[in-house]
Backbone as ProteinMPNN parsed JSONL, in Angstrom:
{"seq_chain_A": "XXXXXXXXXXXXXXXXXXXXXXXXXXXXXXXXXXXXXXXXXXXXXXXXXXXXXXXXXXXXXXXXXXXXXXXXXXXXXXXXXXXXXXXXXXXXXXXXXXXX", "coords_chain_A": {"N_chain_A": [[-44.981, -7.969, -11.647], [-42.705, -5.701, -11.247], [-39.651, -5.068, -9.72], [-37.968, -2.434, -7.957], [-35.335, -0.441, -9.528], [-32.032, 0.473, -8.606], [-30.483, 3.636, -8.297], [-27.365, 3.032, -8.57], [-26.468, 0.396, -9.902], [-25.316, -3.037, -8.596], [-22.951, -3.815, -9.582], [-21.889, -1.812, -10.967], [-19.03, 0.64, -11.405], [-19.694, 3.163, -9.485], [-21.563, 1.529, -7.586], [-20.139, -0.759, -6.797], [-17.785, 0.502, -5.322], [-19.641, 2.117, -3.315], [-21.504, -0.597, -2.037], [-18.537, -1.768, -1.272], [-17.467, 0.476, 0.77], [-19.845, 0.388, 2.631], [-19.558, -2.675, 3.665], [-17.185, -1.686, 4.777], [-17.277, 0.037, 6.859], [-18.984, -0.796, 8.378], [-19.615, -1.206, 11.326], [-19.446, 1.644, 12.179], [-21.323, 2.57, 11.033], [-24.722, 4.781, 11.105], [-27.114, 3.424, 11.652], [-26.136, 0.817, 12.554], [-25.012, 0.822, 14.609], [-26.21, -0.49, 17.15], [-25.88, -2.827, 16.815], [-23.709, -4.5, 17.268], [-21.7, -5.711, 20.173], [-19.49, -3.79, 21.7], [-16.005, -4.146, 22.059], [-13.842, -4.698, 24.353], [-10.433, -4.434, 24.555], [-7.986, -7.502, 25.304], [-5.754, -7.36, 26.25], [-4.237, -4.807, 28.029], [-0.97, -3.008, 26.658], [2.151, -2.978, 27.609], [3.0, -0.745, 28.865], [1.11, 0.402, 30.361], [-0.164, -0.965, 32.007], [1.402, -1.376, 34.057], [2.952, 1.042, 34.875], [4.978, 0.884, 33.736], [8.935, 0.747, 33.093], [10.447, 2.354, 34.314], [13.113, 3.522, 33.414], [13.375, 2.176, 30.949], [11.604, 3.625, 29.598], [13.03, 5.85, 29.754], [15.109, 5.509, 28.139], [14.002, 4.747, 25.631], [12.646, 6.908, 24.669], [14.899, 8.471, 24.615], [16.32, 7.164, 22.501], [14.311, 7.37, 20.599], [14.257, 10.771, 20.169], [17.191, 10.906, 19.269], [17.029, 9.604, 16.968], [15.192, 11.225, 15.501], [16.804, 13.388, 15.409], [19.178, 12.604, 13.885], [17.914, 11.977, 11.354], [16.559, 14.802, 10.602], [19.389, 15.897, 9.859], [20.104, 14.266, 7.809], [17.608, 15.029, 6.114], [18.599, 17.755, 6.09], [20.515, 17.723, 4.443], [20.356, 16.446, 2.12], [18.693, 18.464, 1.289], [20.391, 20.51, 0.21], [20.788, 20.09, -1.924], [20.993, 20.598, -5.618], [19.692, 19.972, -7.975], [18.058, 17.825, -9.613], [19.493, 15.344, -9.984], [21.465, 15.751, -8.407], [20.497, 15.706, -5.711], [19.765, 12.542, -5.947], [22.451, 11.268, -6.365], [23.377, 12.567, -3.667], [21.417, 10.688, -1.384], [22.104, 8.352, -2.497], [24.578, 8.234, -1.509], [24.547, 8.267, 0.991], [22.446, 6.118, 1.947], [24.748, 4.507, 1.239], [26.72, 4.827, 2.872], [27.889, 4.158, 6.086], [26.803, 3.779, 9.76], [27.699, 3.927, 11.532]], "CA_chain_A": [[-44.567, -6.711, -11.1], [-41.012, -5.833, -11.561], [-38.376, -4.597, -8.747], [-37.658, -1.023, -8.429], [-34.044, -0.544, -9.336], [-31.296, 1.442, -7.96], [-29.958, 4.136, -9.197], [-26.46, 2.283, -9.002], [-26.213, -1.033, -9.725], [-23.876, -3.548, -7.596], [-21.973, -4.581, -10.809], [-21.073, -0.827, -11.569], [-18.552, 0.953, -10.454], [-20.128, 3.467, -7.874], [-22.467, 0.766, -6.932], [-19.065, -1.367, -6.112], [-17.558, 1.619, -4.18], [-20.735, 1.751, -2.365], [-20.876, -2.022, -1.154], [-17.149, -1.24, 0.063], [-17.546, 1.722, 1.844], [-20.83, -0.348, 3.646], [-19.158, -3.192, 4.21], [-16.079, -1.759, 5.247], [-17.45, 0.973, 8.053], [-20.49, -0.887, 8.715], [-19.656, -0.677, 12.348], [-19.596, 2.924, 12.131], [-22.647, 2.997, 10.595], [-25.318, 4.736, 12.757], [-28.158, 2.245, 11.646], [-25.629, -0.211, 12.967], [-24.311, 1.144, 15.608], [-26.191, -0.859, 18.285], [-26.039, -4.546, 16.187], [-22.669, -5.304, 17.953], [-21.492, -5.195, 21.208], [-18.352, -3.249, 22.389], [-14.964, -5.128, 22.828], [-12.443, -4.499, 25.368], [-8.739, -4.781, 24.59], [-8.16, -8.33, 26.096], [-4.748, -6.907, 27.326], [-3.709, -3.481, 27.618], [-0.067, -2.937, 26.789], [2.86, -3.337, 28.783], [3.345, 0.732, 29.655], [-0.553, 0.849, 30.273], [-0.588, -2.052, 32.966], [2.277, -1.485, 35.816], [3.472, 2.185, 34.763], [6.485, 0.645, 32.986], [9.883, 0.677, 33.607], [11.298, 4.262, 33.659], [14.619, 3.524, 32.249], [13.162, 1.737, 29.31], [10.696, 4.377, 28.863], [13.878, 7.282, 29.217], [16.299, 5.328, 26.652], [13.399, 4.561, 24.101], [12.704, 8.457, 24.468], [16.306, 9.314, 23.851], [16.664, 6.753, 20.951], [13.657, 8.2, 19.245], [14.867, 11.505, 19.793], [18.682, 11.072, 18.308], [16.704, 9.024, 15.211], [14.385, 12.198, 14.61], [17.971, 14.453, 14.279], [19.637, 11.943, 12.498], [16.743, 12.172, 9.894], [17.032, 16.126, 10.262], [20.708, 16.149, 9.424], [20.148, 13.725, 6.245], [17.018, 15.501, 5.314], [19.032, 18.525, 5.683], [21.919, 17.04, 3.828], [20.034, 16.482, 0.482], [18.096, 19.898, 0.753], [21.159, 21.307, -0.317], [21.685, 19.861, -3.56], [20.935, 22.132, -6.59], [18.813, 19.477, -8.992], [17.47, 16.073, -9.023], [20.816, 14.034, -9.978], [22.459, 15.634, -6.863], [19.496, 14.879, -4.7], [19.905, 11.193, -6.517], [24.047, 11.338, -5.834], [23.051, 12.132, -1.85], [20.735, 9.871, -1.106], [22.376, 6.716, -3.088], [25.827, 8.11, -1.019], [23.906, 8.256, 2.505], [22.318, 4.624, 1.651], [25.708, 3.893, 1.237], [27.553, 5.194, 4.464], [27.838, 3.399, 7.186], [25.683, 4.649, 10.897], [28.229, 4.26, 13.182]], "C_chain_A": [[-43.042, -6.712, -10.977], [-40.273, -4.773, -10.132], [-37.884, -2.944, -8.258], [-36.087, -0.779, -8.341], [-33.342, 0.559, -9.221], [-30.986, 2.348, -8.618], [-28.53, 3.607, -9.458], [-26.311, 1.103, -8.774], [-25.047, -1.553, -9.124], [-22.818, -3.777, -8.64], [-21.506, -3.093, -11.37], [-20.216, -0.281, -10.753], [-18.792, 1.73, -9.151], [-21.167, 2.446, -7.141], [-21.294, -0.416, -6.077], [-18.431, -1.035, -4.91], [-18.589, 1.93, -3.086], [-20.859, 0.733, -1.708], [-19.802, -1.892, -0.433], [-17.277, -0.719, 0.852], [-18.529, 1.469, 3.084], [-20.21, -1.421, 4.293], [-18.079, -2.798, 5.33], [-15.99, -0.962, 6.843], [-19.121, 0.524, 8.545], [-20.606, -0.885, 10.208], [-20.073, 0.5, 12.718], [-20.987, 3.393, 11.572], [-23.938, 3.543, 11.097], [-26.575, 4.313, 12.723], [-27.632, 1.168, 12.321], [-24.742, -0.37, 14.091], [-24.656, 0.122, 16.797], [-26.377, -2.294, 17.85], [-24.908, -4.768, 17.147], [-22.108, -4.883, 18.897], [-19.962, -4.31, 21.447], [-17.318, -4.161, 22.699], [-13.925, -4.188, 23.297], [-11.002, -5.628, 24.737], [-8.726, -6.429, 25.5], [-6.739, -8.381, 26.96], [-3.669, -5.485, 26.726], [-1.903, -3.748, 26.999], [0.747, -2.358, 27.864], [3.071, -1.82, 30.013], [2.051, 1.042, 30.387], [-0.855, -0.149, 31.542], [0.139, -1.401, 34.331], [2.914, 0.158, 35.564], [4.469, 2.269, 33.554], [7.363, 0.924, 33.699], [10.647, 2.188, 32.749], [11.542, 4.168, 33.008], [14.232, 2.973, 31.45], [12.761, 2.722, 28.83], [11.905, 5.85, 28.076], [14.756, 7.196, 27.984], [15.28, 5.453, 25.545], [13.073, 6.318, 23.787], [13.468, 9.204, 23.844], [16.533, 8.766, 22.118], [15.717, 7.421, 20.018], [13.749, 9.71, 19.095], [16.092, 12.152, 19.126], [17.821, 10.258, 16.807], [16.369, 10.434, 14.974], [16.003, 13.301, 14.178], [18.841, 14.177, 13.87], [19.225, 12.591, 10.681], [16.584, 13.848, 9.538], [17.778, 16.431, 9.564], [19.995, 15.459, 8.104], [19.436, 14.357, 5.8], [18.113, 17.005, 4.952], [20.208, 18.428, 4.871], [21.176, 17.086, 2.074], [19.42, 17.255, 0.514], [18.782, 20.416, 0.304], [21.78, 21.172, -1.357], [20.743, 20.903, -4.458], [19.952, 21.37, -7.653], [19.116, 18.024, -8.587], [18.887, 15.073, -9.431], [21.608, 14.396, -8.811], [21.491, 15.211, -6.108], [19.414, 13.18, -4.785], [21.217, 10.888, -5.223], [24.062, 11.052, -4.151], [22.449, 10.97, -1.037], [21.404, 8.46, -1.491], [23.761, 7.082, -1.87], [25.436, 8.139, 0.359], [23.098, 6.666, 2.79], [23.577, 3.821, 1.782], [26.717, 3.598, 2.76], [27.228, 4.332, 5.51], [27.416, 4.387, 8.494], [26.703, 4.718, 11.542], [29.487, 4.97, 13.291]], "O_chain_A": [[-42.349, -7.671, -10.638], [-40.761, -3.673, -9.878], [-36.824, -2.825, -8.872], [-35.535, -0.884, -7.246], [-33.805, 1.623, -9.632], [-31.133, 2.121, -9.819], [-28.266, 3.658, -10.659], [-26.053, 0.644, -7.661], [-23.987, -0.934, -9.032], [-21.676, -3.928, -8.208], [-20.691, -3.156, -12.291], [-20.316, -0.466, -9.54], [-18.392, 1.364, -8.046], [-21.516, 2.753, -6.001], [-21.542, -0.851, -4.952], [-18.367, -1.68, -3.864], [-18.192, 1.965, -1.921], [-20.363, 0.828, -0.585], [-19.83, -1.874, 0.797], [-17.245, -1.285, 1.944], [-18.366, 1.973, 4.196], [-20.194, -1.332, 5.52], [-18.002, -3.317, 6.443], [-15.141, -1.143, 7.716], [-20.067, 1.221, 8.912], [-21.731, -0.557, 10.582], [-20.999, 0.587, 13.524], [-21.531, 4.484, 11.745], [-24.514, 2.638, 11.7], [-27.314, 4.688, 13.633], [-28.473, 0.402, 12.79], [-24.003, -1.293, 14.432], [-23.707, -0.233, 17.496], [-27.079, -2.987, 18.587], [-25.336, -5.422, 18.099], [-21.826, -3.685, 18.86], [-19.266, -5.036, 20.736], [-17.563, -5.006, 23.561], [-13.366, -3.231, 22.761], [-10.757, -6.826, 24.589], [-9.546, -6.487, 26.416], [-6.519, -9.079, 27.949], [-2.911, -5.233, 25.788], [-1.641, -4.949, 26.936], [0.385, -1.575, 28.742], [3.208, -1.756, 31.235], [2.044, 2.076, 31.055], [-1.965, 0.005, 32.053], [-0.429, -1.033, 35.36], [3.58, 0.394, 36.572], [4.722, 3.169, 32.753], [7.133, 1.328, 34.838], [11.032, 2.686, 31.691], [11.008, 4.396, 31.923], [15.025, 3.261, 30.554], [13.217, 3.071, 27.741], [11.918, 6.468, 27.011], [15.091, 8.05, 27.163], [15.552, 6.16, 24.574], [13.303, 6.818, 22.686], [13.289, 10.099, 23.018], [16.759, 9.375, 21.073], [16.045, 7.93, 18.946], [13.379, 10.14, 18.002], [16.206, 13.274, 18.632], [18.219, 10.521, 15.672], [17.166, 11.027, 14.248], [16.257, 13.8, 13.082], [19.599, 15.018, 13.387], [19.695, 13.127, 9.678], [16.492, 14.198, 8.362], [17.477, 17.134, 8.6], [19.321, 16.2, 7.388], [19.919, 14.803, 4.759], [18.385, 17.309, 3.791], [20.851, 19.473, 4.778], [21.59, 17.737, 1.115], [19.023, 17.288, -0.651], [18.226, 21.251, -0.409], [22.806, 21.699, -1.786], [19.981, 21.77, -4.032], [19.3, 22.178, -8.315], [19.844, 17.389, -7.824], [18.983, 13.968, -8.897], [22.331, 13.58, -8.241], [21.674, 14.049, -5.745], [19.039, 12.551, -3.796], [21.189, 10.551, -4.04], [24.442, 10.074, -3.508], [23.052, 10.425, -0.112], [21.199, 7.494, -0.756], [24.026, 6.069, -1.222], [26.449, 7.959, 1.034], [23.237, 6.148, 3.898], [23.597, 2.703, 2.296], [27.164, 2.623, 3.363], [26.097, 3.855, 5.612], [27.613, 5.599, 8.403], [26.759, 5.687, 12.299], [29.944, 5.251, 14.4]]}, "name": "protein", "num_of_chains": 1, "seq": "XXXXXXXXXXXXXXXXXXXXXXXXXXXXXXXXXXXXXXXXXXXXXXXXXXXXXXXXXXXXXXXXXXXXXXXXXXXXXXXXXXXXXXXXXXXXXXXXXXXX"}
């Protein structure tokens, strides 16, 4: 008596892509949902424990707000070239420049 076989074999490609996609979310899976238990973080991070420390929290705020309109200005800096060797030109001369 012979086997009844898949419609995609493991050795083809959607049968490959298949294996992946099982292996890879087999957590998620909701046959497999209750095989493994639940883990807890074994330590929150540092802002998540004691509140944090304001003033770190207000500078890292500010710094990632002067990066984002840094990155404004430059993006807006090479929007205004006219074809792809000036958009080149900008970018290699903004690579170049110095930040401070």
């Amino acid at each position: 008596m012979q086997g009844r076989s898949h419609p995609f074999p493991e050795n083809s490609l959607v049968g490959s892509c298949i294996k992946l996609a099982q292996t890879t979310f087999f957590q998620e899976l909701p046959a497999n949902v209750g095989t493994l238990p639940a883990k807890a973080p074994a330590t929150f991070p540092a802002s998540k424990q004691d509140g944090g420390n304001v003033f770190a929290r207000c500078a890292e705020a500010l710094e990632n707000w002067l990066h984002r309109q840094q990155l404004k200005e430059r993006e807006a800096y090479v929007a205004q070239s006219h074809d792809i060797f000036e958009v080149e030109r900008r970018v290699r001369d903004l690579d170049r420049r110095a930040y401070y």
